[in-house]
C-alpha positions in Angstrom: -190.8 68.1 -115.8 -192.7 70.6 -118.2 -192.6 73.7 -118.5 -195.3 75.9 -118.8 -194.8 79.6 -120.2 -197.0 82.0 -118.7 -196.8 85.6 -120.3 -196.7 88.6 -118.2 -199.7 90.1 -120.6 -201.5 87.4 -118.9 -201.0 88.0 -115.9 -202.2 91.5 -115.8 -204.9 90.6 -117.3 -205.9 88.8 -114.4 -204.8 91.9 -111.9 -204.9 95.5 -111.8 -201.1 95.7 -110.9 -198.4 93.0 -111.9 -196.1 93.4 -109.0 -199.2 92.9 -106.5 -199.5 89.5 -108.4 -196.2 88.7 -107.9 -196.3 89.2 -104.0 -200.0 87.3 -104.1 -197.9 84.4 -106.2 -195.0 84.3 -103.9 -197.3 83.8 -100.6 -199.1 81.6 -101.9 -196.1 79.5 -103.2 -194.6 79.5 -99.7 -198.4 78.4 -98.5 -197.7 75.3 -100.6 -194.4 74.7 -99.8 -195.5 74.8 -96.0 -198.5 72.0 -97.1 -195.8 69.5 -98.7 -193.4 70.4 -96.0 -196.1 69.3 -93.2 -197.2 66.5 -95.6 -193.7 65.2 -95.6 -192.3 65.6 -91.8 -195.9 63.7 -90.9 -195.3 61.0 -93.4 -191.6 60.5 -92.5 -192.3 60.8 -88.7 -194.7 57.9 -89.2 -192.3 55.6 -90.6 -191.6 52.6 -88.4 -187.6 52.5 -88.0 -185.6 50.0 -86.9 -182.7 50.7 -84.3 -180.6 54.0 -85.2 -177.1 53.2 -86.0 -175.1 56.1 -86.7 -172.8 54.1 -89.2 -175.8 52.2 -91.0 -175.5 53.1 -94.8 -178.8 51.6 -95.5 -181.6 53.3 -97.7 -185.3 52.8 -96.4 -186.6 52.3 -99.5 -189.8 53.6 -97.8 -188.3 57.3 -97.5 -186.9 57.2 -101.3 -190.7 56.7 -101.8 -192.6 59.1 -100.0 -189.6 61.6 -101.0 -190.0 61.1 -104.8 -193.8 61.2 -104.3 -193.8 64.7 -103.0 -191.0 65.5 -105.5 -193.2 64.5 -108.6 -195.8 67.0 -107.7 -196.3 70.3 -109.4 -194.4 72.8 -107.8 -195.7 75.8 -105.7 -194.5 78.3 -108.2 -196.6 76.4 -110.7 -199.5 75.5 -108.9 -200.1 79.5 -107.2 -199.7 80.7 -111.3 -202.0 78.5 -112.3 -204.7 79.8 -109.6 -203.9 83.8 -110.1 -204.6 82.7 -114.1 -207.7 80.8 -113.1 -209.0 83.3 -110.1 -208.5 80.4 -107.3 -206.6 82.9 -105.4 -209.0 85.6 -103.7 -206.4 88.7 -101.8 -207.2 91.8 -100.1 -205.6 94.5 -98.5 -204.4 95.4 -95.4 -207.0 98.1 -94.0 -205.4 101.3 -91.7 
């Protein structure tokens, strides 16, 4: 996996305050996370199984895939920095 550095000068260059960029980052982390989450319980549910045996050691080689697809994806940390630096991410706030 590589890493990308990502300087906090450019970050506030992108915002008008770095610790509201942090909270936009964060949600929109989770956001993703909650996407692969979904992604994966649907793929995982859809999986035809045999019977369940609570002693069978077997593998499915069919989970072992779908899990390593989701886990060679960027990660939400990566992917919500990316769109702050690239203004994908559009936030507003709360009005009284």
């Amino acid at each position: 996996m590589e890493v990308k550095p990502i300087t906090l000068q450019d970050i506030d260059l992108k915002t008008n305050n770095i610790y509201e960029a942090v909270i936009v980052v964060a949600r929109r982390a989770r956001q993703i996370n909650d996407e692969y989450r979904l992604e994966y319980n649907e793929a995982v549910n859809n999986l035809v199984t045999g019977p369940e045996d609570e002693f069978d050691d077997r593998v499915n080689p069919e989970l072992v895939k779908i899990s390593q697809e989701i886990e060679g994806r960027p990660k939400p940390h990566q992917l919500s920095l990316d769109e702050l630096i690239n203004k994908d991410i559009e936030y507003r706030f709360k009005e009284d």
